[in-house]
BALOBA-1460 file (C-alpha; in Angstrom, 3 decimals):
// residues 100
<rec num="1" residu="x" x="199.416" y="186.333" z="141.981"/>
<rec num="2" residu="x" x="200.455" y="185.711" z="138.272"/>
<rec num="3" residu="x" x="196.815" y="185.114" z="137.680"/>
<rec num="4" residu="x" x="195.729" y="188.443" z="138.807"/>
<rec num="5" residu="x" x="198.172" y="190.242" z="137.155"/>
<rec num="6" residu="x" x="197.502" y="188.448" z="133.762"/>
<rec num="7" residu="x" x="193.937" y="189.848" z="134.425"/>
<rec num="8" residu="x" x="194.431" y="193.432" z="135.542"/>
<rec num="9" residu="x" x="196.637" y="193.596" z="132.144"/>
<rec num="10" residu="x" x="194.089" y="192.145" z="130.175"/>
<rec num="11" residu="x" x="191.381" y="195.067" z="131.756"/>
<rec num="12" residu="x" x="193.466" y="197.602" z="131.492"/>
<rec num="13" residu="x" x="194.337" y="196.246" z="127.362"/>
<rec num="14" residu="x" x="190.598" y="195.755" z="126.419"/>
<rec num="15" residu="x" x="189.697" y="199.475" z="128.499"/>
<rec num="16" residu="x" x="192.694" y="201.544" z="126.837"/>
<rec num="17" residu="x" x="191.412" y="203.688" z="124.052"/>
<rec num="18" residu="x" x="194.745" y="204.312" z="122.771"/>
<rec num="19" residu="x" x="195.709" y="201.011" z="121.038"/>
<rec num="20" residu="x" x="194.394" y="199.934" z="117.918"/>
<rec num="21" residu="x" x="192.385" y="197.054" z="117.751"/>
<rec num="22" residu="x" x="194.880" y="194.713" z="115.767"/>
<rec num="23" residu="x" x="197.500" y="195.351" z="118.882"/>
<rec num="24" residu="x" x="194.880" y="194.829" z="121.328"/>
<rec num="25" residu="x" x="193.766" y="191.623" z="119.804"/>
<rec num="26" residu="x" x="197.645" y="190.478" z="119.406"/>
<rec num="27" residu="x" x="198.105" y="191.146" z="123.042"/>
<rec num="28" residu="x" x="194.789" y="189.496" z="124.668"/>
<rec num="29" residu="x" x="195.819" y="186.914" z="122.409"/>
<rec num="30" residu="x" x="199.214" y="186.877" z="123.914"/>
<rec num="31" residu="x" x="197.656" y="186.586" z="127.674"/>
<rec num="32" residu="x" x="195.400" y="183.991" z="126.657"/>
<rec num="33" residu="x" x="198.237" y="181.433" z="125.594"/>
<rec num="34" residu="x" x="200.320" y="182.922" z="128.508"/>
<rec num="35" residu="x" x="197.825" y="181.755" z="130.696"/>
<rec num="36" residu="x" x="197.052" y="178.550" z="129.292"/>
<rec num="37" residu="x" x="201.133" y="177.339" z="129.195"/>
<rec num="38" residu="x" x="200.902" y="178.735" z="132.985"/>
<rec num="39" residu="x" x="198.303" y="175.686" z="133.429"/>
<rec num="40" residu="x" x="201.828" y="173.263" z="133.077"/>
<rec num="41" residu="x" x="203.485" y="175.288" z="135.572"/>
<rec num="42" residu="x" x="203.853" y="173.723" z="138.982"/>
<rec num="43" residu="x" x="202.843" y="176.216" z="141.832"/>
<rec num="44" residu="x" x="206.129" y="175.821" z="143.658"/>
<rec num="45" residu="x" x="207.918" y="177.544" z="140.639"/>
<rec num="46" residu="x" x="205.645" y="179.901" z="140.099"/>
<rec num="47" residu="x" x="206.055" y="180.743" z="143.831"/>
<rec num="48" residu="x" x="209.837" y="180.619" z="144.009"/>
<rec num="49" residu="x" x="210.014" y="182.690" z="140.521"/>
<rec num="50" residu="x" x="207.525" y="185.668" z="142.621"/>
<rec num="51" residu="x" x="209.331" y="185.578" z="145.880"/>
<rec num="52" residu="x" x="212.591" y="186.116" z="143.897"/>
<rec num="53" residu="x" x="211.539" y="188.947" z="141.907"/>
<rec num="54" residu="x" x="209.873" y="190.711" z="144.857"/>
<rec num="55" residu="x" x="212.172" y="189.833" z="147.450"/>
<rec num="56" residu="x" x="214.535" y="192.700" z="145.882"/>
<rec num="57" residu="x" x="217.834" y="192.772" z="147.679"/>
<rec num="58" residu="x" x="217.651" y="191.293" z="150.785"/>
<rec num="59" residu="x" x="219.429" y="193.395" z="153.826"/>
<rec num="60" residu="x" x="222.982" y="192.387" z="154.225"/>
<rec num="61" residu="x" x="223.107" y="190.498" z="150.558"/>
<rec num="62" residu="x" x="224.653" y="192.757" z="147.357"/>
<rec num="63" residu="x" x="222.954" y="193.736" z="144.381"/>
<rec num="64" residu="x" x="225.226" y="191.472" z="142.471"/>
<rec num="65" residu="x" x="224.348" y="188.468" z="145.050"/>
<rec num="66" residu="x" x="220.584" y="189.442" z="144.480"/>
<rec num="67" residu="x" x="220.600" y="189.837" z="140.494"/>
<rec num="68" residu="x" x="222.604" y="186.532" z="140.392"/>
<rec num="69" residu="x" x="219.640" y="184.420" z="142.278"/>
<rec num="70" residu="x" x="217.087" y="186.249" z="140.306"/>
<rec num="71" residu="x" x="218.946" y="185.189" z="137.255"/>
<rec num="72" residu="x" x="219.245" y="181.750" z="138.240"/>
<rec num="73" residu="x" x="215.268" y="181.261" z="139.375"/>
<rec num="74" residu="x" x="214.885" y="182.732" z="135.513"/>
<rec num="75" residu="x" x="217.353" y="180.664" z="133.930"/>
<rec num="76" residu="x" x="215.798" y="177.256" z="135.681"/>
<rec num="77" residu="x" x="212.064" y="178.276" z="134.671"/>
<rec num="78" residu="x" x="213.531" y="179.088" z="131.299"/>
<rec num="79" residu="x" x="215.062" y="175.807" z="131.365"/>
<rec num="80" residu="x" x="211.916" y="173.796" z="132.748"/>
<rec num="81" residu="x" x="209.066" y="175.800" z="130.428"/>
<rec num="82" residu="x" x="210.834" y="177.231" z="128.109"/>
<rec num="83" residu="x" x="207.288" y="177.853" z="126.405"/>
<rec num="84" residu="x" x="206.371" y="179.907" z="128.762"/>
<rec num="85" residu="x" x="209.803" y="181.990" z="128.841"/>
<rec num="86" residu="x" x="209.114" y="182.412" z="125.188"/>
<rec num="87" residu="x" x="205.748" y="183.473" z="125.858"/>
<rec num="88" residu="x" x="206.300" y="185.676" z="128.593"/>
<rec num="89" residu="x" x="209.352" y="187.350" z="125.979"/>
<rec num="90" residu="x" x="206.777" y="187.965" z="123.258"/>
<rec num="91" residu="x" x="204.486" y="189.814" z="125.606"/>
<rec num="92" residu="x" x="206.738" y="191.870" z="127.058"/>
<rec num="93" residu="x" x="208.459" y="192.687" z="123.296"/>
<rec num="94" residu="x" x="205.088" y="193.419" z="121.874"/>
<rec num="95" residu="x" x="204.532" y="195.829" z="124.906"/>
<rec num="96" residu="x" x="208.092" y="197.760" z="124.440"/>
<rec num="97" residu="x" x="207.066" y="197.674" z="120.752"/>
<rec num="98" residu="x" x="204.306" y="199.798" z="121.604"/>
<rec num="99" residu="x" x="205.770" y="202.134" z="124.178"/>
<rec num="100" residu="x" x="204.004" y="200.343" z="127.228"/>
């Protein structure tokens, strides 16, 4: 799932005719090391960091109950790749940066 998502982003950066080529190149570049650091990543993590972010909030549990668990499957694959936390931060700041 990661996987495909690095790769739709990457299409849809390389097909956009509205970013210049130096933030194109800094963002394929960006998804390239992404996806290499995701190599380290063992699939159970991976699949416990998706089912918490799509799982939303869970019938019967609070928002507060479902932020918190979200927060804590981030804060323990920030603590066990924190590489890839950094990377995934620089993406998503270089994407803000340019109003994506």
């Amino acid at each position: 799932m990661v996987e495909d998502r690095i790769r739709i982003i990457e299409s849809r950066v390389r097909e956009s005719g509205n970013l210049p080529e130096a933030a194109k190149s800094e963002l394929l570049d960006l998804l390239a090391a992404l996806r290499a650091e995701l190599q380290g990543v063992k699939k159970e993590h991976l699949e416990r960091a998706e089912e918490s972010a799509a799982a939303g909030q869970p019938a019967g549990e609070s928002l507060n109950d479902a932020l918190g668990g979200l927060t804590g499957t981030v804060a323990e694959l920030e603590a066990t790749h924190p590489r890839l936390a950094a990377l995934a931060n620089r993406l998503a700041v270089a994407l803000a940066n340019m109003g994506i």
